[in-house]
Backbone as CSV, one residue per row, in Angstrom:
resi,resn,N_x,N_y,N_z,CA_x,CA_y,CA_z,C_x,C_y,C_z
1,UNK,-26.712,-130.348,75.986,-26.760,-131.674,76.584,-28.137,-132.284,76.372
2,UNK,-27.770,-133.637,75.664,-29.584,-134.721,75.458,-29.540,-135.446,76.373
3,UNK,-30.862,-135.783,77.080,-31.276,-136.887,78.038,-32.045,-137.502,77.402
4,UNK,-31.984,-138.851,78.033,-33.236,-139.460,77.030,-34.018,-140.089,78.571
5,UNK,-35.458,-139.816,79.015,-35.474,-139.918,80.083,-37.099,-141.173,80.433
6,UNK,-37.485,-142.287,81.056,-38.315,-143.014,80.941,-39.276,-143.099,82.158
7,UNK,-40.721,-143.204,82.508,-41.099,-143.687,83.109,-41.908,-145.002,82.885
8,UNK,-41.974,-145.968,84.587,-42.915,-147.128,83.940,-43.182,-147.991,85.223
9,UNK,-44.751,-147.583,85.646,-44.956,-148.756,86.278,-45.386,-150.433,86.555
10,UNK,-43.961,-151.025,87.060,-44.168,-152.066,86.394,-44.501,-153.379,87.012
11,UNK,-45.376,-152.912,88.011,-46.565,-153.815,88.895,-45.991,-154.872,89.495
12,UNK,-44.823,-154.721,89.719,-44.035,-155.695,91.061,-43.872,-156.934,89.872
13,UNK,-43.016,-156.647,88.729,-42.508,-157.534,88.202,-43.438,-158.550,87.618
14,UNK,-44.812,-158.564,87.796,-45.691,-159.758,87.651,-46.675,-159.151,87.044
15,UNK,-46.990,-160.256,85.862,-47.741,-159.766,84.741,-49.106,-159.785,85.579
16,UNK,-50.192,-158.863,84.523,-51.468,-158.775,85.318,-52.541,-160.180,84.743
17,UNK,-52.179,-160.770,83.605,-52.754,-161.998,83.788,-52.292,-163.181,84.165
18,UNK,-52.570,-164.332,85.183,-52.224,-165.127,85.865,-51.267,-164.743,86.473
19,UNK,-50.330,-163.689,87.242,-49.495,-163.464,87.860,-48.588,-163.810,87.624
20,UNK,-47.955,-164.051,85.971,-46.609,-164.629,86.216,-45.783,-163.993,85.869
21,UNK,-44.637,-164.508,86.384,-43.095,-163.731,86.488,-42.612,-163.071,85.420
22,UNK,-42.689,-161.932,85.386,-42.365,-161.302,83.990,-40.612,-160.368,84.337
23,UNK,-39.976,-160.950,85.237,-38.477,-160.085,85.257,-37.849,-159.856,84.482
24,UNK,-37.727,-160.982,83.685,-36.414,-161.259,82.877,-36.824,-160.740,81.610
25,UNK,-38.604,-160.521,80.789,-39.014,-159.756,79.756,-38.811,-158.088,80.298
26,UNK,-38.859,-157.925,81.694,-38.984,-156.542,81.666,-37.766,-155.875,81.923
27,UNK,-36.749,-156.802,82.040,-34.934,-156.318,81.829,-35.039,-155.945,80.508
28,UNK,-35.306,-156.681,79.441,-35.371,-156.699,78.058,-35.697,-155.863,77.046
29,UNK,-37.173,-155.332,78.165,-38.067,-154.181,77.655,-37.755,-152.663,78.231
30,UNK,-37.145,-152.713,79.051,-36.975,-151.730,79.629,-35.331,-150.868,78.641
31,UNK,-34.353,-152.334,78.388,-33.400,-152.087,77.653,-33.653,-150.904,75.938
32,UNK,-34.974,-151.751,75.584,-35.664,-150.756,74.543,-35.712,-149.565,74.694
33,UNK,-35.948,-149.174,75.885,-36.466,-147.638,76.161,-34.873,-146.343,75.533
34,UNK,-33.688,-147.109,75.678,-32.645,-146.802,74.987,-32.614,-145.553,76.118
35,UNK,-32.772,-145.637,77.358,-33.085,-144.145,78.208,-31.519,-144.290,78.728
36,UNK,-31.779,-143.099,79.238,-30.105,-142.448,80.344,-30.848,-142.331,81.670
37,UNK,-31.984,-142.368,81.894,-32.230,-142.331,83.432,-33.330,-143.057,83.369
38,UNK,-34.273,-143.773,84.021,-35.204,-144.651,83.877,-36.289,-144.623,85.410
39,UNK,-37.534,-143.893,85.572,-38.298,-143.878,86.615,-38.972,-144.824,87.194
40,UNK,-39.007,-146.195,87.804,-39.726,-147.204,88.157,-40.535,-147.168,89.730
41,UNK,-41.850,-147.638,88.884,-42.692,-147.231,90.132,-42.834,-148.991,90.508
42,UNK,-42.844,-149.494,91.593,-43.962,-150.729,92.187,-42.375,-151.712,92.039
43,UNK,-41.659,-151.479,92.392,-39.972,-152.440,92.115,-39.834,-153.055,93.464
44,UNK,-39.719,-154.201,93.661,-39.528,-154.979,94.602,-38.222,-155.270,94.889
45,UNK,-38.112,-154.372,96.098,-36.774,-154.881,96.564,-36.706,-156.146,97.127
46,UNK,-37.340,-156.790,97.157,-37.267,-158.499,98.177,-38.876,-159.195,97.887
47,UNK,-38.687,-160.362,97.622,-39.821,-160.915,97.075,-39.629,-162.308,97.455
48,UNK,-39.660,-162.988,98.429,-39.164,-164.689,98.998,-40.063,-165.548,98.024
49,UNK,-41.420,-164.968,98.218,-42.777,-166.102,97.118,-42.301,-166.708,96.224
50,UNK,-41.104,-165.333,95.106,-41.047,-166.455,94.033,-39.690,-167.280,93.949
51,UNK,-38.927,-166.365,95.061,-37.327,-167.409,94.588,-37.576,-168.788,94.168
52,UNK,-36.978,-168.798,93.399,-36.688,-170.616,93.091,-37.431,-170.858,92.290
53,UNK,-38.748,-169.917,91.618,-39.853,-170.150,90.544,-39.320,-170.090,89.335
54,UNK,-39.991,-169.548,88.249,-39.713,-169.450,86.897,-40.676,-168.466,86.275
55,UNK,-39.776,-167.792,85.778,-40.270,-166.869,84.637,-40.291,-167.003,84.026
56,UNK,-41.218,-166.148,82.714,-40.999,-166.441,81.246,-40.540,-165.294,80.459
57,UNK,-40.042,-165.302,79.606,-39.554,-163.990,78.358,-40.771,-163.952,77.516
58,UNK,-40.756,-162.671,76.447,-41.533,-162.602,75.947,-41.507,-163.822,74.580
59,UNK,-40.045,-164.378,74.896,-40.107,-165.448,73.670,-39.956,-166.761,74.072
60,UNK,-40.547,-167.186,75.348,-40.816,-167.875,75.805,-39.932,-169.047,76.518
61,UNK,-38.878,-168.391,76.777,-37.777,-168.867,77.589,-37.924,-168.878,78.936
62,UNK,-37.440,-169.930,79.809,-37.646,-169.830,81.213,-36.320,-169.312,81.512
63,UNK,-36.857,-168.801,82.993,-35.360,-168.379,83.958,-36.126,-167.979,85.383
64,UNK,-34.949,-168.326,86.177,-35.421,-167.826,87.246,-35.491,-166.458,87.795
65,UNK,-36.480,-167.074,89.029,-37.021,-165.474,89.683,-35.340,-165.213,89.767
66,UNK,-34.653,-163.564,89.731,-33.651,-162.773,90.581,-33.605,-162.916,91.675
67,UNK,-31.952,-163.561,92.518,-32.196,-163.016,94.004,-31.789,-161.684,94.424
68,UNK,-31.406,-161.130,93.390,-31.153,-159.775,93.786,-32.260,-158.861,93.533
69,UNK,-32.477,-157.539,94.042,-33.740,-156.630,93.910,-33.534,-156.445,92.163
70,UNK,-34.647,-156.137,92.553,-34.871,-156.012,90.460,-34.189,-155.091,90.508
71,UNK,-34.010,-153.766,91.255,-33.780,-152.649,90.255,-31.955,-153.125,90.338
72,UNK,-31.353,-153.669,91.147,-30.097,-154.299,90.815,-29.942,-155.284,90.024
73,UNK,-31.391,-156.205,89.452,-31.113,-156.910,88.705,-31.019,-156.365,86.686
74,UNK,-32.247,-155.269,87.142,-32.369,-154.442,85.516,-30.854,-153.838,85.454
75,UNK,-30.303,-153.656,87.013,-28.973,-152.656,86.215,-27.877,-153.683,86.080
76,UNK,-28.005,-154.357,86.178,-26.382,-155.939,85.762,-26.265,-155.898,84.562
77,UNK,-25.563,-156.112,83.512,-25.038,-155.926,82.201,-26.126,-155.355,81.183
78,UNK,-25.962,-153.741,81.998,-27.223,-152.724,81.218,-26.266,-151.910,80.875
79,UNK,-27.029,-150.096,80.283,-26.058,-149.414,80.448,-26.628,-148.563,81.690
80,UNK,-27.155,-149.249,82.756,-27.407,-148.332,83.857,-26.542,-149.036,84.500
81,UNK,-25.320,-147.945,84.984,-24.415,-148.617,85.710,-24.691,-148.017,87.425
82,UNK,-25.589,-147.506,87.648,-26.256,-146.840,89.297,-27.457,-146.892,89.384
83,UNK,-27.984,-147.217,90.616,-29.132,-147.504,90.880,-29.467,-147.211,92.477
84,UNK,-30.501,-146.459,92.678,-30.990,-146.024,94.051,-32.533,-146.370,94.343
85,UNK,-32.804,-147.171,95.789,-33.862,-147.663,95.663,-34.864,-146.934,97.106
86,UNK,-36.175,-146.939,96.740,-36.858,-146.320,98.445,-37.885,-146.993,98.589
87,UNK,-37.689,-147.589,99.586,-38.654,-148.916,100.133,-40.039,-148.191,100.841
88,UNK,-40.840,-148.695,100.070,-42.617,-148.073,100.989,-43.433,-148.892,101.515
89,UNK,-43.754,-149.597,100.908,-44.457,-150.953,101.010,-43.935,-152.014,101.959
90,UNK,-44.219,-152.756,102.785,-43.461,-153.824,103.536,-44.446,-154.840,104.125
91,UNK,-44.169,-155.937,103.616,-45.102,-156.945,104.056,-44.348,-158.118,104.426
92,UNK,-45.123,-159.583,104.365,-44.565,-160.788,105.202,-43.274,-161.124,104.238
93,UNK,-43.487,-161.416,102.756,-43.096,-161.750,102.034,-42.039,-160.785,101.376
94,UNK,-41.973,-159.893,101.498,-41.026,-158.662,101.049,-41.230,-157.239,101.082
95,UNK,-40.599,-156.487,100.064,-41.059,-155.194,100.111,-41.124,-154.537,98.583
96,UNK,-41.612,-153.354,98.550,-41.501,-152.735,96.940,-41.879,-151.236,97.582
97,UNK,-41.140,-150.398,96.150,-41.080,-149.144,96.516,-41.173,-148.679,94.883
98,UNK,-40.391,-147.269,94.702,-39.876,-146.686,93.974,-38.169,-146.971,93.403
99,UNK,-37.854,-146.839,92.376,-36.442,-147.117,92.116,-35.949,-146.191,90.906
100,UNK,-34.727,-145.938,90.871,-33.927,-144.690,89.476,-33.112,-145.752,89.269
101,UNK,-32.852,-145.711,87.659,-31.705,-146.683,86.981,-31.377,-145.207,86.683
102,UNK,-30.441,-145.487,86.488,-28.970,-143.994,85.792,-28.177,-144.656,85.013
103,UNK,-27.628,-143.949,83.931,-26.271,-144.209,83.200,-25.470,-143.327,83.534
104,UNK,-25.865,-142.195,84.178,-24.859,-141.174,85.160,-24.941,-141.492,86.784
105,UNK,-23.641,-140.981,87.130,-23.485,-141.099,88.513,-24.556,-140.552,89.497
106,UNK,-24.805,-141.447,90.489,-26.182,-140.623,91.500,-25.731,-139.990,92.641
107,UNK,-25.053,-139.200,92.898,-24.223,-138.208,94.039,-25.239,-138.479,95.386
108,UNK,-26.485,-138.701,95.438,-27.201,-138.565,96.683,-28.761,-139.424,96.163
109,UNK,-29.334,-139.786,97.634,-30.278,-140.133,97.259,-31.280,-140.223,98.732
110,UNK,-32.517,-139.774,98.476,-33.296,-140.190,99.944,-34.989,-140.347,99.570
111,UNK,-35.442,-141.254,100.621,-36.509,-141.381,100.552,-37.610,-140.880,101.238
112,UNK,-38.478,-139.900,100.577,-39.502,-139.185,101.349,-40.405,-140.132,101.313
113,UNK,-40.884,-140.031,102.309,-42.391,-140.613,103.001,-43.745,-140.019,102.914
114,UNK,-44.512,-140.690,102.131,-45.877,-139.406,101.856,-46.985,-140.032,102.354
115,UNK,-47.132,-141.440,102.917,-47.432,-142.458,103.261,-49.137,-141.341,103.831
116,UNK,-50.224,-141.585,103.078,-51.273,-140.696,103.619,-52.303,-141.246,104.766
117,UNK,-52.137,-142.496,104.920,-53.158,-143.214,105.916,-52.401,-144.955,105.953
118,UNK,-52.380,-145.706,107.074,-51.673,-146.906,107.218,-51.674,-148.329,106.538
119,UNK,-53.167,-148.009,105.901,-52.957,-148.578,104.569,-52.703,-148.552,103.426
120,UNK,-51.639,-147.549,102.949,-51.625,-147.030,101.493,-50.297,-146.272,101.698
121,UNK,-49.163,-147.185,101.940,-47.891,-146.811,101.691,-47.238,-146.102,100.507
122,UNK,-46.980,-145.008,100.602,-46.469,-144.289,99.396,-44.984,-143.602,99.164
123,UNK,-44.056,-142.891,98.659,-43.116,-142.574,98.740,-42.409,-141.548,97.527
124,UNK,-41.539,-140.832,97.789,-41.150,-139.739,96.762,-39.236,-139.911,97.079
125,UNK,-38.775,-140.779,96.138,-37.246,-140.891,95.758,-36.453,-139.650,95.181
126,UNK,-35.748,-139.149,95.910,-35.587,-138.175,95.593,-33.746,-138.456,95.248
127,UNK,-33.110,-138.205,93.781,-32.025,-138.245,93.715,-31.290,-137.240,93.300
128,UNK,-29.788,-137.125,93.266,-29.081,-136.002,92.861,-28.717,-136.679,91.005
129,UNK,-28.780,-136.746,90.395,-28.068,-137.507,89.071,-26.947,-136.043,88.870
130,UNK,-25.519,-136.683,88.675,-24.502,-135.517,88.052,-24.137,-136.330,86.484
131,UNK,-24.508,-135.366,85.745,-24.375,-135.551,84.535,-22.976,-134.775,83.397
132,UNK,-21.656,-134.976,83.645,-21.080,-134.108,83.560,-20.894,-132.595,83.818
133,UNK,-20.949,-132.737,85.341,-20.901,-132.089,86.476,-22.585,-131.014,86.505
134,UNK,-23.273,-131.401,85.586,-24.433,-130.701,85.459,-25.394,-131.347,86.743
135,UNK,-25.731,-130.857,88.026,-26.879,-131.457,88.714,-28.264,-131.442,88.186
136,UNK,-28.633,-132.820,88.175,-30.238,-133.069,87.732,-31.069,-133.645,89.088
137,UNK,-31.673,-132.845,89.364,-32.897,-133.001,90.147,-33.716,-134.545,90.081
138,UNK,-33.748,-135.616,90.391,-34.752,-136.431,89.647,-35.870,-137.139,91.479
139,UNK,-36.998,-136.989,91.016,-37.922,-137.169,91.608,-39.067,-138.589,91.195
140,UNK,-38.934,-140.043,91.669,-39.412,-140.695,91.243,-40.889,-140.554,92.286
141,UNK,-41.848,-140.616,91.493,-43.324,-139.994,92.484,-44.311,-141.582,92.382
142,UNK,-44.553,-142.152,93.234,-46.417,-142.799,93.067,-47.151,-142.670,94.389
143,UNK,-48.124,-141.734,94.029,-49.382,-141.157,94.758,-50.572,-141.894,94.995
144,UNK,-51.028,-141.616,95.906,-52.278,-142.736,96.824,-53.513,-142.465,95.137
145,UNK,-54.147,-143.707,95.948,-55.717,-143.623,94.733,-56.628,-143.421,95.351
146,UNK,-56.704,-142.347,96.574,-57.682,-141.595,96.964,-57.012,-139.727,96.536
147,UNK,-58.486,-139.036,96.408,-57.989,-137.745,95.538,-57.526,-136.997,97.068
148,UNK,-58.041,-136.599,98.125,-57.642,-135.876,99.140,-56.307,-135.918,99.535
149,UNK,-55.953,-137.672,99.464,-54.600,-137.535,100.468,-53.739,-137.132,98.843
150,UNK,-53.831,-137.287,97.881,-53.166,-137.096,96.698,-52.768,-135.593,96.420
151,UNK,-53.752,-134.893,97.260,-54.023,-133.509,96.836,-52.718,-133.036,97.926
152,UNK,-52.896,-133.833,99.232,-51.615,-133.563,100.256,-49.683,-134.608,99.614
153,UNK,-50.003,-134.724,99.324,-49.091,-135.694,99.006,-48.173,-134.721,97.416
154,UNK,-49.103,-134.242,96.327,-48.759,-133.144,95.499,-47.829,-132.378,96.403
155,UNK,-48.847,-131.542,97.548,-47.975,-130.538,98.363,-46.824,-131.158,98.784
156,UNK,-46.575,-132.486,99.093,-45.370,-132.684,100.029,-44.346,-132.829,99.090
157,UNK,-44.826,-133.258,97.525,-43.861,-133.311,96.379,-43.007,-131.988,96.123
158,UNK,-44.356,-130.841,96.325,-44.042,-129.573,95.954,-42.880,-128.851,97.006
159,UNK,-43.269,-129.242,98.500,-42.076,-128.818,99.790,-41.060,-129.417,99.182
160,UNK,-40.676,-130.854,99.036,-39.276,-131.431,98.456,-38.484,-130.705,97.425
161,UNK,-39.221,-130.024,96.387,-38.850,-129.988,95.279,-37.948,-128.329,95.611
162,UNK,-38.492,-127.397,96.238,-38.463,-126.104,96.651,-37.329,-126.413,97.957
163,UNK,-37.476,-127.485,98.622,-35.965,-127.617,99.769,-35.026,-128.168,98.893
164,UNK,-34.873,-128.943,98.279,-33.869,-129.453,97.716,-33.517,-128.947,96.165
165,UNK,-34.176,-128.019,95.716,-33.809,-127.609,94.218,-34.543,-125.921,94.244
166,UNK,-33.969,-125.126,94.992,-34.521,-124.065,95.559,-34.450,-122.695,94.149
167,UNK,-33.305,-122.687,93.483,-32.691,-121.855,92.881,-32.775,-122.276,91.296
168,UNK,-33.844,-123.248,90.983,-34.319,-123.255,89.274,-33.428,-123.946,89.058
169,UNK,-33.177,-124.957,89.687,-32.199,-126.332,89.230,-32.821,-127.335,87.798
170,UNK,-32.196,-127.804,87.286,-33.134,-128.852,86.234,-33.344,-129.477,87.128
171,UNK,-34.673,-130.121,87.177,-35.989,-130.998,88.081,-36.545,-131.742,86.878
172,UNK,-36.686,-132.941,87.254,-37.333,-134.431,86.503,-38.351,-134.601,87.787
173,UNK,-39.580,-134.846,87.605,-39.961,-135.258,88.241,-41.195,-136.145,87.157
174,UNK,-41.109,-137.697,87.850,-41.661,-138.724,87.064,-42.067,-139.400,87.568
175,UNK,-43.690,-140.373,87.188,-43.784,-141.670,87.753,-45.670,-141.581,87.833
176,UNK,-46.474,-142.538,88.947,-47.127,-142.786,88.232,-48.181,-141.835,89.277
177,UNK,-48.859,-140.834,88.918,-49.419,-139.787,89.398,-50.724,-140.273,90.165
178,UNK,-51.276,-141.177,89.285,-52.964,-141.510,90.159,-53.799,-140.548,89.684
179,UNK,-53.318,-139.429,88.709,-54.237,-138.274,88.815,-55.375,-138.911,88.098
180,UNK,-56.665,-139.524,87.615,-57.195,-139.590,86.612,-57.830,-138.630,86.287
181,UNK,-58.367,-137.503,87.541,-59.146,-136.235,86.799,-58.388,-135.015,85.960
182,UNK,-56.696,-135.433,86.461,-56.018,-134.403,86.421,-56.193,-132.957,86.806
183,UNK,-56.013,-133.244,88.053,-56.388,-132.291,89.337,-54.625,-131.415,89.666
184,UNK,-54.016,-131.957,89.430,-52.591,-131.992,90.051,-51.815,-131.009,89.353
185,UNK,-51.895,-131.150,88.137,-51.264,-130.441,87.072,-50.904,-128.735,87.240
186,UNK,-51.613,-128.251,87.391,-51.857,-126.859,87.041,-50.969,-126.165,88.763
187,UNK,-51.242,-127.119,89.579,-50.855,-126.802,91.051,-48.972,-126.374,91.151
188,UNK,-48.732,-128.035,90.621,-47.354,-127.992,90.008,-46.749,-126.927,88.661
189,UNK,-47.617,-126.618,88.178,-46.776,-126.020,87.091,-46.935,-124.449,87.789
190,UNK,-47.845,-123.925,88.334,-47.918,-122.684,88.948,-46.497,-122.833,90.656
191,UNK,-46.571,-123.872,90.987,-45.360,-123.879,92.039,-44.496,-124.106,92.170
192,UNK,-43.592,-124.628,91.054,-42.941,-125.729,90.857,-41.937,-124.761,89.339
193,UNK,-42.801,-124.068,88.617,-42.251,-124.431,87.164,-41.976,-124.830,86.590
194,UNK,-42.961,-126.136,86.685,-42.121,-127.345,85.567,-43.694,-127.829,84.179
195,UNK,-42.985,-128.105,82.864,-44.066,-128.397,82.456,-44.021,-129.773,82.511
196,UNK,-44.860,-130.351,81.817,-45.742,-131.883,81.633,-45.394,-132.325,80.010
197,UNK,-44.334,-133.242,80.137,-43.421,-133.653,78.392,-44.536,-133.381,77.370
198,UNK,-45.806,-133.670,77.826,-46.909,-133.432,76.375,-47.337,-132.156,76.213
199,UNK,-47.367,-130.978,77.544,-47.374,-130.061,76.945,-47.600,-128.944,75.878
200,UNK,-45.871,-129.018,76.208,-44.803,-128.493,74.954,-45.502,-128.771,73.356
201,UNK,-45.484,-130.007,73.395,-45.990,-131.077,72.256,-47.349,-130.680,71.925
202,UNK,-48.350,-130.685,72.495,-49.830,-130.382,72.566,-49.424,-128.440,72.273
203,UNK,-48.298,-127.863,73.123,-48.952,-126.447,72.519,-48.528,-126.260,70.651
204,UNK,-47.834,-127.067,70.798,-46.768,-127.021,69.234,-48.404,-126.974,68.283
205,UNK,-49.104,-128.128,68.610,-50.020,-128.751,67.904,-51.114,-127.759,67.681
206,UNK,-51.723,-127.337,68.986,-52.222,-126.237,69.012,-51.768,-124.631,67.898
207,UNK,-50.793,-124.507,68.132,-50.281,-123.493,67.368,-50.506,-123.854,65.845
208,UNK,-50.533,-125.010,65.388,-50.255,-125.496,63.760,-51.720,-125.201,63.540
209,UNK,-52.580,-125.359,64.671,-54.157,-125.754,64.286,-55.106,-124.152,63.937
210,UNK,-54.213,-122.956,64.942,-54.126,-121.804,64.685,-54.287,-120.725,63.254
211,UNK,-52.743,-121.333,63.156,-52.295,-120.923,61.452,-53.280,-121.443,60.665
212,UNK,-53.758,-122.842,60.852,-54.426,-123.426,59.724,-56.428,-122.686,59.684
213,UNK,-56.459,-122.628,60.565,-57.497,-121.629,61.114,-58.590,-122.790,61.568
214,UNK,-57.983,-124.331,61.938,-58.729,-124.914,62.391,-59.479,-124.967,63.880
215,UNK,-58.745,-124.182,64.686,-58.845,-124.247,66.487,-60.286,-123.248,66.452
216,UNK,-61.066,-123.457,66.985,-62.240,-122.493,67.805,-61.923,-122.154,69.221
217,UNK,-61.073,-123.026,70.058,-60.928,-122.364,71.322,-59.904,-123.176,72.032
218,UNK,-59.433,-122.560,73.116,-58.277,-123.716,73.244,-58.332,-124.428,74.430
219,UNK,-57.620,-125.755,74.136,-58.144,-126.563,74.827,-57.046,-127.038,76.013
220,UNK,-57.681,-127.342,76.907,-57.115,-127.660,78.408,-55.532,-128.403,77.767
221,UNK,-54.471,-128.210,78.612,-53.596,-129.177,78.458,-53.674,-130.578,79.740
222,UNK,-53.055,-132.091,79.165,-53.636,-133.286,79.221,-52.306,-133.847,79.034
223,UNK,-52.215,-134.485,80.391,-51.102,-135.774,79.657,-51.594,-136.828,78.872
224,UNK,-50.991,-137.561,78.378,-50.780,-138.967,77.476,-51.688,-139.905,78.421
225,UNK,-52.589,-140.563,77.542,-53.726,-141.547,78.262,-51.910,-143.214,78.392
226,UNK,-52.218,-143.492,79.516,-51.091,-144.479,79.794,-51.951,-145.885,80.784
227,UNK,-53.352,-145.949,81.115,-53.768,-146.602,81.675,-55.335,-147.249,81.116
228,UNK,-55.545,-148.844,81.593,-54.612,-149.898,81.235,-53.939,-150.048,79.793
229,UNK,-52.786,-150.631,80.408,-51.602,-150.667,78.686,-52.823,-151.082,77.864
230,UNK,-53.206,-152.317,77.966,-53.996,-152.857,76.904,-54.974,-151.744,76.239
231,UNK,-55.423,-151.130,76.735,-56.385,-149.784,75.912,-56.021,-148.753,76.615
232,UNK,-55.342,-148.251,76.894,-55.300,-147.215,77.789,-56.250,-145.948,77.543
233,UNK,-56.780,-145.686,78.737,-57.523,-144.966,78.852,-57.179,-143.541,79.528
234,UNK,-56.879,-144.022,81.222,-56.562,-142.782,82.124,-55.513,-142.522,81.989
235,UNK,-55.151,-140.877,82.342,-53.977,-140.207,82.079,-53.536,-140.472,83.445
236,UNK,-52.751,-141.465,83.623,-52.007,-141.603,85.345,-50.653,-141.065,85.093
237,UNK,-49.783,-141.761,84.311,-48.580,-141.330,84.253,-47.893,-140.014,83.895
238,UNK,-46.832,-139.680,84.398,-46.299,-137.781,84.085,-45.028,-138.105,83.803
239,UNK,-44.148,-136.856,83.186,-43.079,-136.734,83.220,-43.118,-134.845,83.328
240,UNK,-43.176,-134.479,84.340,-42.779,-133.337,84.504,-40.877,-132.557,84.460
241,UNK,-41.108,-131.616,84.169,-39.831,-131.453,83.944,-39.747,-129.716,83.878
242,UNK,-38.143,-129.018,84.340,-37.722,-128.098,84.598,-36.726,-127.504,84.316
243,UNK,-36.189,-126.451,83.450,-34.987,-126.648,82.545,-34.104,-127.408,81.531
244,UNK,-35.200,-127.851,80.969,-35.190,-128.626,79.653,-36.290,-128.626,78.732
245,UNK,-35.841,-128.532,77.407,-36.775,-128.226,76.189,-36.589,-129.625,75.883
246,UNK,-38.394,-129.914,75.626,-39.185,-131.575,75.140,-39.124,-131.747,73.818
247,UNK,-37.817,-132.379,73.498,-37.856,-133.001,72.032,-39.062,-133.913,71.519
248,UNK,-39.058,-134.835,72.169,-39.722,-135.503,71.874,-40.576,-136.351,73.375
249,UNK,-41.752,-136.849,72.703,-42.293,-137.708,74.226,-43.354,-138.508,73.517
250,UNK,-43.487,-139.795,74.289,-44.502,-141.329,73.580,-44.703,-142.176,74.820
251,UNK,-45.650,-142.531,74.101,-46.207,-143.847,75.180,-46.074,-144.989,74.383
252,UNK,-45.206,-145.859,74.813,-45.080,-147.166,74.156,-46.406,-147.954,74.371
253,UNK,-47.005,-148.492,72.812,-48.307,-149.420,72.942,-47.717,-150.579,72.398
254,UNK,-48.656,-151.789,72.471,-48.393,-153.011,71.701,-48.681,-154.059,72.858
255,UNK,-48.457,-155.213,71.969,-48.821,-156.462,73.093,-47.997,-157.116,73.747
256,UNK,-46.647,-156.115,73.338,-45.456,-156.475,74.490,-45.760,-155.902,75.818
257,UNK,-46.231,-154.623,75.656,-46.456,-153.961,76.953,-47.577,-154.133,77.736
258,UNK,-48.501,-154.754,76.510,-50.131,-155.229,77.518,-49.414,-156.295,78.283
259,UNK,-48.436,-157.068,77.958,-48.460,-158.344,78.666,-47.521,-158.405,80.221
260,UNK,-46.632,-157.258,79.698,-45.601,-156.730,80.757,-46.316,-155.922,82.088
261,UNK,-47.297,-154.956,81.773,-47.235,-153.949,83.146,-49.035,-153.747,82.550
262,UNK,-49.628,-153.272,84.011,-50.904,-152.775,83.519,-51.180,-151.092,83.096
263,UNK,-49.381,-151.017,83.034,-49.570,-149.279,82.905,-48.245,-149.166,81.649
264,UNK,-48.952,-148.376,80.813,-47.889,-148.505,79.763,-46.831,-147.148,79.820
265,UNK,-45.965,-147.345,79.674,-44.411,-146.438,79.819,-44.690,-145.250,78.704
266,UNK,-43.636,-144.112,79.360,-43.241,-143.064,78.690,-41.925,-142.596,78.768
267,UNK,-41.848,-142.421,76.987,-40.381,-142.173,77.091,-39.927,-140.563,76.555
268,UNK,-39.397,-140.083,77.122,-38.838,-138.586,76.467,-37.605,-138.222,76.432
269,UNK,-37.272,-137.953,74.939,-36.141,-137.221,74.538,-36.225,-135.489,75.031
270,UNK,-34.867,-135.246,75.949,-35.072,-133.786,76.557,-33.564,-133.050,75.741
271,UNK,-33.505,-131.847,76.326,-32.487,-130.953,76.084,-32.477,-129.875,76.874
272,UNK,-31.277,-129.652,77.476,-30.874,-128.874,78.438,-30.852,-126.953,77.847
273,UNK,-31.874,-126.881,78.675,-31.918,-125.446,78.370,-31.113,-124.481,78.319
């Protein structure tokens, strides 16, 4: 069995220069990702500011803001026909959380609370995806941007993952980490058993560099630099994963995505172990 599996945070629908409405490009863009399950961090379930405004496409078409929540609006004539959403955030004007698009059925879904101090609402979506009767674990994650409560917030990822997928279930766990020192990594893969989609990829590389007798010593493993799209620099974003071999894994660049999100997406082709 192939998954094709995505993360992407996509900054409450609104581009990072002049704030404008980018919905209807990021239905579009997101359609690209060609994924079967799709991780969205910063999705606004309710947004009053812009009803009645206007967006633009990337080809410069207007339309209006959605009155429905985005992640019901990305799944309307997609092939994500399910969608589960967990509200963290809540203010005058609306709310935003975490959200899963699926092209498989979502049997269950709940929202953990990791919320580390009262200003810095956070949350861990936790769904069942049945994939021809195969259960997939999927865990949509975004962690505070202070390192302490992040370091507690890992752990509370790590309790979820061990109550609800106790017995070496396939586990996805995706979204946008905050790690920039990459502190997190090694915690999860020692508790958890799951690796990090680049990995796999990075040990492959490693190994070629071996044979060739180029390596002197080996080097730390590192996710994919995903922050800001426009140059990305910090490694924020993950796709961890657990009973599945990493075909493939990328970070989409270009000036579609600088213009869309300040964090550029990752997409991975998996296979069921």
């Amino acid at each position: 069995m192939k998954i094709r599996v995505a993360t992407y945070n996509i900054h409450k629908g609104v581009s990072t220069i002049r704030s404008t409405p980018r919905v209807v490009a990021l239905k579009k863009a997101i359609a690209q990702f060609e994924a079967d399950i799709v991780f969205l961090q910063e999705v606004q379930g309710r947004h009053d500011r812009f009803h009645g405004k206007y967006g633009t496409t990337s080809h410069g078409e207007h339309h209006h803001w959605p009155e429905r929540s985005q992640h019901e609006f990305f799944c309307g004539d997609s092939r994500h026909e399910h969608s589960a959403y967990g509200m963290n955030a809540v203010y005058d004007h609306g709310h935003h959380g975490n959200a899963l698009l699926s092209s498989f059925p979502i049997d269950k879904s709940h929202n953990h609370d990791v919320s580390d101090h009262a200003y810095e609402q956070r949350g861990i979506l936790h769904c069942v995806v049945n994939n021809g009767g195969v259960a997939i674990h999927c865990f949509v994650v975004h962690l505070g941007l202070f390192e302490a409560g992040r370091g507690r917030q890992n752990q509370a990822l790590i309790d979820c993952v061990n109550a609800s997928a106790p017995n070496g279930e396939p586990v996805i766990i995706a979204g946008d980490f905050n790690d920039w020192r990459n502190t997190l990594s090694d915690r999860l893969r020692t508790a958890l058993g799951v690796v990090e989609v680049f990995d796999e990829l990075g040990t492959r590389s490693k190994i070629g560099d071996l044979v060739r007798g180029l390596a002197r010593r080996e080097k730390p493993l590192a996710p994919a630099r995903t922050f800001p799209a426009a140059l990305p620099w910090f490694r924020l974003d993950r796709i961890y994963v657990r009973g599945f071999k990493v075909e493939t894994a990328q970070v989409l660049h270009g000036t579609l995505w600088a213009k869309l999100s300040d964090h550029a997406p990752i997409v991975a082709s998996l296979k069921l172990a």
